[in-house]
HTML snippet that shows the backbone in 3Dmol.js (N, CA, C, O; Angstrom):
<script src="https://3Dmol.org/build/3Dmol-min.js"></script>
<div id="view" style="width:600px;height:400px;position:relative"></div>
<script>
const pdb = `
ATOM      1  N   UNK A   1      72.673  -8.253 -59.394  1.00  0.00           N
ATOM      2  CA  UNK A   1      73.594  -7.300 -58.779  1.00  0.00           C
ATOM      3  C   UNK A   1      74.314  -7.998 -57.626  1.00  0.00           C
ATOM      4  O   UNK A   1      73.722  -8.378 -56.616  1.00  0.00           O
ATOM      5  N   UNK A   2      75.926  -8.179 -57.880  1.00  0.00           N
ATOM      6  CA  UNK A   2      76.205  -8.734 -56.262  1.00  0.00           C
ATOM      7  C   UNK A   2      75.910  -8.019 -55.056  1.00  0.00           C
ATOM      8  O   UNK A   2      74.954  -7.259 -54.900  1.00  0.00           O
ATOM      9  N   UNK A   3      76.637  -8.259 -54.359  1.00  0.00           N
ATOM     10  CA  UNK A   3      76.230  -8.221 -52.681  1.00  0.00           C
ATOM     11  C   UNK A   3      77.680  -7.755 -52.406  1.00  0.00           C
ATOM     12  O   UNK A   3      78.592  -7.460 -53.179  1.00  0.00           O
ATOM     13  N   UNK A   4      77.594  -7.785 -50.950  1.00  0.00           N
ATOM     14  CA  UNK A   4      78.987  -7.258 -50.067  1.00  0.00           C
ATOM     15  C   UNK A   4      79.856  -8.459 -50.487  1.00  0.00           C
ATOM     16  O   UNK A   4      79.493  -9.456 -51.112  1.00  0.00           O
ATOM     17  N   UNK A   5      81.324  -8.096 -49.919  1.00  0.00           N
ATOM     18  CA  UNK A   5      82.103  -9.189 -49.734  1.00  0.00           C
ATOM     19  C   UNK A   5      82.020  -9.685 -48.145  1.00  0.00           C
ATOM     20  O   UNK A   5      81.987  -9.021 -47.109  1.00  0.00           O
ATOM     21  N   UNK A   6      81.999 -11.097 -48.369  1.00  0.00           N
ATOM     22  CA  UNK A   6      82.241 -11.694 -46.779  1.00  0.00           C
ATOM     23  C   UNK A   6      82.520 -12.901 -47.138  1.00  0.00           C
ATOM     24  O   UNK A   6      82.548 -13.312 -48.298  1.00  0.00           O
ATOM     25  N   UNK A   7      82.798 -13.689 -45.873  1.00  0.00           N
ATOM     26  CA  UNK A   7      84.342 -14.726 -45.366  1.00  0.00           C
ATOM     27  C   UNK A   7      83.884 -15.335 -46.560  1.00  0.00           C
ATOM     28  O   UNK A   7      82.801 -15.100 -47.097  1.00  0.00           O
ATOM     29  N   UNK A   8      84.739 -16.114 -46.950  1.00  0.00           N
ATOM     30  CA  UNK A   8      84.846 -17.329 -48.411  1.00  0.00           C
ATOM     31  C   UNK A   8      84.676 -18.773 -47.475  1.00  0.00           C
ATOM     32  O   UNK A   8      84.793 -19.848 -48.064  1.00  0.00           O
ATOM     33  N   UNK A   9      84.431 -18.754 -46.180  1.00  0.00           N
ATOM     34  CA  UNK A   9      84.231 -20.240 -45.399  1.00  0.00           C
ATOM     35  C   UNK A   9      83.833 -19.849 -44.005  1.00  0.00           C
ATOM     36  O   UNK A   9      84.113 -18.803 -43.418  1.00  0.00           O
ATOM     37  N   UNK A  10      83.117 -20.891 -43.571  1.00  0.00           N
ATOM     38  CA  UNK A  10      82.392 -20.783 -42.499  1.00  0.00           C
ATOM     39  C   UNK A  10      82.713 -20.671 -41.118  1.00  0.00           C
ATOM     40  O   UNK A  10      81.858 -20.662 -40.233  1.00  0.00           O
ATOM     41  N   UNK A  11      84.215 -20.567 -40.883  1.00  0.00           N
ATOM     42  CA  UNK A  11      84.807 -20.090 -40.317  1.00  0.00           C
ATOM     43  C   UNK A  11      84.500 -18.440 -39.645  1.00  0.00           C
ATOM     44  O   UNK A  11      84.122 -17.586 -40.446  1.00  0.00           O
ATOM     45  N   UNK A  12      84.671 -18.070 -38.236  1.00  0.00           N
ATOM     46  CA  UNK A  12      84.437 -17.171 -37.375  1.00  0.00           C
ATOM     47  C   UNK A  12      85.874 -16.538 -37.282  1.00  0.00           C
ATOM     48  O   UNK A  12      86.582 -17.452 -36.859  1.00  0.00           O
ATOM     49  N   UNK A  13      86.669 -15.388 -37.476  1.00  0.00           N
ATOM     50  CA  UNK A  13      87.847 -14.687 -36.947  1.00  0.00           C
ATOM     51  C   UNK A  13      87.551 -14.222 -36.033  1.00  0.00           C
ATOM     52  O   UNK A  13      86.385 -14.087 -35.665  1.00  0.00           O
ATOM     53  N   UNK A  14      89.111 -13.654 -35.097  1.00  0.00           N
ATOM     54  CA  UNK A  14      88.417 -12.510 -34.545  1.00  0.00           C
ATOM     55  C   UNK A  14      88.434 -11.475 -35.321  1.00  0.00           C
ATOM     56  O   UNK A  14      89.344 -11.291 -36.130  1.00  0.00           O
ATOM     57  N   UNK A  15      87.503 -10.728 -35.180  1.00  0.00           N
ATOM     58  CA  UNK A  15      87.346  -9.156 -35.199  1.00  0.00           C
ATOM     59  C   UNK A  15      88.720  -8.367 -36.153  1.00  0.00           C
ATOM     60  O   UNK A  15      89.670  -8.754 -35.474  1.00  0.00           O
ATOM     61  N   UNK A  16      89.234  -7.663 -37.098  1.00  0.00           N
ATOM     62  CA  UNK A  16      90.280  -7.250 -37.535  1.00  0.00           C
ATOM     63  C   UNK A  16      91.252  -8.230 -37.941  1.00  0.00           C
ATOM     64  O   UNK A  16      92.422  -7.892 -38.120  1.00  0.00           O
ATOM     65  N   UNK A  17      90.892  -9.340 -38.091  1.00  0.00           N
ATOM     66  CA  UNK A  17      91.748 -10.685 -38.617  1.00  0.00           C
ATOM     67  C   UNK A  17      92.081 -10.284 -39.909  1.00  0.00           C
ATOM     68  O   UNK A  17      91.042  -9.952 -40.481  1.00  0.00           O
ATOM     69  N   UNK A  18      93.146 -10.152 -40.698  1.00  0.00           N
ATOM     70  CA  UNK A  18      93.785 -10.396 -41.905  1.00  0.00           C
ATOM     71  C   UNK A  18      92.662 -11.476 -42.649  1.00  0.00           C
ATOM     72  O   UNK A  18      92.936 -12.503 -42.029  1.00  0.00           O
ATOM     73  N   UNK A  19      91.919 -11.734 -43.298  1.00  0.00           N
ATOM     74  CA  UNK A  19      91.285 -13.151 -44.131  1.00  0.00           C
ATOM     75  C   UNK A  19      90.753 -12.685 -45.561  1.00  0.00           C
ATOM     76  O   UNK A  19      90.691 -11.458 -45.496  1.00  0.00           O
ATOM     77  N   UNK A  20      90.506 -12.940 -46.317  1.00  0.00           N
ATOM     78  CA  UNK A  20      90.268 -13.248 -48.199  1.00  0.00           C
ATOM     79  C   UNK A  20      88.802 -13.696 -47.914  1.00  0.00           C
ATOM     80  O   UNK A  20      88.467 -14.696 -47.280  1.00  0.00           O
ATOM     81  N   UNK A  21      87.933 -12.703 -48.542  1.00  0.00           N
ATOM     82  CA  UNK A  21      86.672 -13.046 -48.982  1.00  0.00           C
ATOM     83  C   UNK A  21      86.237 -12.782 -50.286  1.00  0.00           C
ATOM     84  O   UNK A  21      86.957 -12.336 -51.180  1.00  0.00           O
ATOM     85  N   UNK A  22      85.129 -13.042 -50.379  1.00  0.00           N
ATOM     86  CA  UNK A  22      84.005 -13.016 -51.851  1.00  0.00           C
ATOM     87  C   UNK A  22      83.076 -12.763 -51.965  1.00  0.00           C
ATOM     88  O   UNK A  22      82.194 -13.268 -51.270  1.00  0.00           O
ATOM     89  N   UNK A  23      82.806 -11.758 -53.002  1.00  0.00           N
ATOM     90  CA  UNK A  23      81.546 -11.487 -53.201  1.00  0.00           C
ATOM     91  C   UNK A  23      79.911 -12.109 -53.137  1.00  0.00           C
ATOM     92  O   UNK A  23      79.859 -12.751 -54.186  1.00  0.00           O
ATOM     93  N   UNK A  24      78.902 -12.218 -52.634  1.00  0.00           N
ATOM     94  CA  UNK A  24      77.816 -12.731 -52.924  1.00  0.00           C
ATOM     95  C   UNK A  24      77.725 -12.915 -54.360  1.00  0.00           C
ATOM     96  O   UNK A  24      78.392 -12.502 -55.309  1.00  0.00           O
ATOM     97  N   UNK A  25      76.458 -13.835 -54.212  1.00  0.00           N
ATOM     98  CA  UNK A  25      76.097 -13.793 -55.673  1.00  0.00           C
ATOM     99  C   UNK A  25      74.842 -12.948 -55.999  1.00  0.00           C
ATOM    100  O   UNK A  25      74.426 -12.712 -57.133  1.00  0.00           O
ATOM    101  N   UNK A  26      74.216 -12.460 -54.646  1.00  0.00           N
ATOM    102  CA  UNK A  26      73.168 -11.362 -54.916  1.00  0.00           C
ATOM    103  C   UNK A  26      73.178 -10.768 -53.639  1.00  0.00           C
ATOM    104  O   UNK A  26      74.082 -11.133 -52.886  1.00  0.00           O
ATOM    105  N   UNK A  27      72.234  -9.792 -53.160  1.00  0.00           N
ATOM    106  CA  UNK A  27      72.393  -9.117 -52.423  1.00  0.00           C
ATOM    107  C   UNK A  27      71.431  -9.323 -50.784  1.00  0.00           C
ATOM    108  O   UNK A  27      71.174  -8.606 -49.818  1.00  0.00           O
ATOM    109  N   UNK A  28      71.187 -10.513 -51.149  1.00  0.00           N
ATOM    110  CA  UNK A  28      70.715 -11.218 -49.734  1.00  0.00           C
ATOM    111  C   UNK A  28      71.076 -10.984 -48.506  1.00  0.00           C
ATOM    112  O   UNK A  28      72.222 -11.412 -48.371  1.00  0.00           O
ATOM    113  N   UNK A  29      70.529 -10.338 -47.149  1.00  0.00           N
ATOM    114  CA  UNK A  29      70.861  -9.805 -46.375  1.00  0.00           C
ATOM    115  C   UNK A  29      70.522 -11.049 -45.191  1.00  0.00           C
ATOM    116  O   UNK A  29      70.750 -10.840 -44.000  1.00  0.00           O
ATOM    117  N   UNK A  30      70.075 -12.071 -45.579  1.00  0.00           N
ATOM    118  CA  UNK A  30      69.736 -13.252 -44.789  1.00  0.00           C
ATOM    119  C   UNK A  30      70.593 -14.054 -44.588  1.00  0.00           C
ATOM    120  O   UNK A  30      71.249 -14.520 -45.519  1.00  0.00           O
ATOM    121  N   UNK A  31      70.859 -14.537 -42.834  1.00  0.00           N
ATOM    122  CA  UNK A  31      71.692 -16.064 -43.148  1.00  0.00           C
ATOM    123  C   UNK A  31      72.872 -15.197 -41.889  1.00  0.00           C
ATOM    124  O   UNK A  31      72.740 -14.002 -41.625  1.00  0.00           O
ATOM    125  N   UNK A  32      73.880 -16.017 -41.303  1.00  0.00           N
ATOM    126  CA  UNK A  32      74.888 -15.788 -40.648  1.00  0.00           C
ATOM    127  C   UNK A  32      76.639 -15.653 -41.443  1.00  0.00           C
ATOM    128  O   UNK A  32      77.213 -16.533 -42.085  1.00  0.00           O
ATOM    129  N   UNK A  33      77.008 -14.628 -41.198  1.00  0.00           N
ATOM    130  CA  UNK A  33      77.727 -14.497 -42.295  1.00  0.00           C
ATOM    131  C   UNK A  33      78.756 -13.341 -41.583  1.00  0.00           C
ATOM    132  O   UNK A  33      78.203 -12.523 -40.848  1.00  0.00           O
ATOM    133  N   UNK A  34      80.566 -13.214 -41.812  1.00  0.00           N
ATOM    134  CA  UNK A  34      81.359 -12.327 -41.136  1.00  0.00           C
ATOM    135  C   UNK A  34      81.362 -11.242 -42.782  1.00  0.00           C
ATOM    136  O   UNK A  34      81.473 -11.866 -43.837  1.00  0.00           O
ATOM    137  N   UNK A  35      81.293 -10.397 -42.813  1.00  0.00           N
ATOM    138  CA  UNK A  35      81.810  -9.466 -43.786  1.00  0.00           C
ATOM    139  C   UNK A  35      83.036  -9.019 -43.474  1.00  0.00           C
ATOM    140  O   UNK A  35      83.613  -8.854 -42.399  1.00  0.00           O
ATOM    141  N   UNK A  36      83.512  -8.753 -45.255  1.00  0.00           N
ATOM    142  CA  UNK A  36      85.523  -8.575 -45.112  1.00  0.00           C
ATOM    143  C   UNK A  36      85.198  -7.178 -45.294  1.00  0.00           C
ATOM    144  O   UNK A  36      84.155  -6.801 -45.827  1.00  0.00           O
ATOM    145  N   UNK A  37      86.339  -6.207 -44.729  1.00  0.00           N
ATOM    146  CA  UNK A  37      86.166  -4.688 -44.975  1.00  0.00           C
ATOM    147  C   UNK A  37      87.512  -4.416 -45.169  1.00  0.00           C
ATOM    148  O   UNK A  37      88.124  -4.573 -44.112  1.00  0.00           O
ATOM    149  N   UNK A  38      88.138  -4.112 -45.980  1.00  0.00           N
ATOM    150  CA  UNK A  38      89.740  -3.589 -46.365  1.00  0.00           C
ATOM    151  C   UNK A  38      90.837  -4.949 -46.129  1.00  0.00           C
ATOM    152  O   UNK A  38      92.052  -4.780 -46.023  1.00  0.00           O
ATOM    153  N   UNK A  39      90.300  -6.049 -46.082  1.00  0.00           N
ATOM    154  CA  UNK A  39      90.991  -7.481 -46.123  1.00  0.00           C
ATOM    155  C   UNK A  39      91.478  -8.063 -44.247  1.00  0.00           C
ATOM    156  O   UNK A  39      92.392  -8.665 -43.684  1.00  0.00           O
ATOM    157  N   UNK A  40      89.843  -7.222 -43.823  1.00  0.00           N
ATOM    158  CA  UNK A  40      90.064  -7.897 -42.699  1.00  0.00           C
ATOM    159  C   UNK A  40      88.658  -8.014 -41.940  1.00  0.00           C
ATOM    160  O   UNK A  40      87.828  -7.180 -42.303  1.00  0.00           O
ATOM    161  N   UNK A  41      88.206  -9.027 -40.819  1.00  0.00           N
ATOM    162  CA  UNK A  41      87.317  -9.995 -41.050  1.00  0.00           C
ATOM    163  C   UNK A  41      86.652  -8.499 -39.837  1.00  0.00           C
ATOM    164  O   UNK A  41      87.273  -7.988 -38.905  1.00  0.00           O
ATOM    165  N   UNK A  42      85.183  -8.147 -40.353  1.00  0.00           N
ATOM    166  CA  UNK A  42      83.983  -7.003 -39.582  1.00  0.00           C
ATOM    167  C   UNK A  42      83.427  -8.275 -38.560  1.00  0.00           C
ATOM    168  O   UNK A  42      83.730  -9.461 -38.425  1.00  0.00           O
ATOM    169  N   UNK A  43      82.489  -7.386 -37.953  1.00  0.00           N
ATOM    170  CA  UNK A  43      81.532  -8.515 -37.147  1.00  0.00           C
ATOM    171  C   UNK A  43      81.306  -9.285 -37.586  1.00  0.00           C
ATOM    172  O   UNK A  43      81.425  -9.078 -38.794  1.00  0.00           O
ATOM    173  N   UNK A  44      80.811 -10.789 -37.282  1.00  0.00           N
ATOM    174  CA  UNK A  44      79.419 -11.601 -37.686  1.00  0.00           C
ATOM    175  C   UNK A  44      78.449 -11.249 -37.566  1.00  0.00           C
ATOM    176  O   UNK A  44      78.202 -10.831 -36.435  1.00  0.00           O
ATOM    177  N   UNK A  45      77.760 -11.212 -38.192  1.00  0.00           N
ATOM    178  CA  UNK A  45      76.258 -11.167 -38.339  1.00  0.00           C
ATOM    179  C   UNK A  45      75.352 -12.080 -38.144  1.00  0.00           C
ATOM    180  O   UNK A  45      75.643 -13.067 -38.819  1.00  0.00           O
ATOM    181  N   UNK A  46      74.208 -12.259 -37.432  1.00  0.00           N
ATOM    182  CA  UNK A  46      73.068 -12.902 -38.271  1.00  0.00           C
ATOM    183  C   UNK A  46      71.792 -12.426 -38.793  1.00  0.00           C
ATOM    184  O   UNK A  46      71.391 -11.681 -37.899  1.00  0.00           O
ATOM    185  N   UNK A  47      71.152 -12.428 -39.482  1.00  0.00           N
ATOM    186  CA  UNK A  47      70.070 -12.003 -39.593  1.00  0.00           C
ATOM    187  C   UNK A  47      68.546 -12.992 -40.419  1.00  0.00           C
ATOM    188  O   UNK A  47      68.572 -13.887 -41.264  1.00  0.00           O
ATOM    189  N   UNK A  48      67.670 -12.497 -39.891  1.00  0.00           N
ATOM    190  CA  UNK A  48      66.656 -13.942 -39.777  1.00  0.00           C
ATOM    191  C   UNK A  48      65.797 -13.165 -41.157  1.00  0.00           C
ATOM    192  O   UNK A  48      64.821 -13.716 -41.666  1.00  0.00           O
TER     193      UNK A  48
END
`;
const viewer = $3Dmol.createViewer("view");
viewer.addModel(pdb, "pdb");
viewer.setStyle({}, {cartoon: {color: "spectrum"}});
viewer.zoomTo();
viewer.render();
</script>
């Protein structure tokens, strides 16, 4: 089952940035990672 979409590169935006992401390949909630929400860049995250 995929996962959310978030950034396609390891790159940080700010906050409401315009950017193109991609789906996970599963639904792993681990790891540091910005999620895309309507084609623009949510918080970063990390989670351990």
């Amino acid at each position: 089952m995929p996962g959310e979409c978030r950034l396609a590169d390891d790159k940080r935006p700010p906050e409401g940035e315009a950017v193109t992401g991609v789906c996970q390949a599963n639904s792993s909630p681990f790891g540091c990672f910005t999620r895309v929400e309507n084609g623009r860049a949510a918080a970063t995250l990390c989670v351990d």
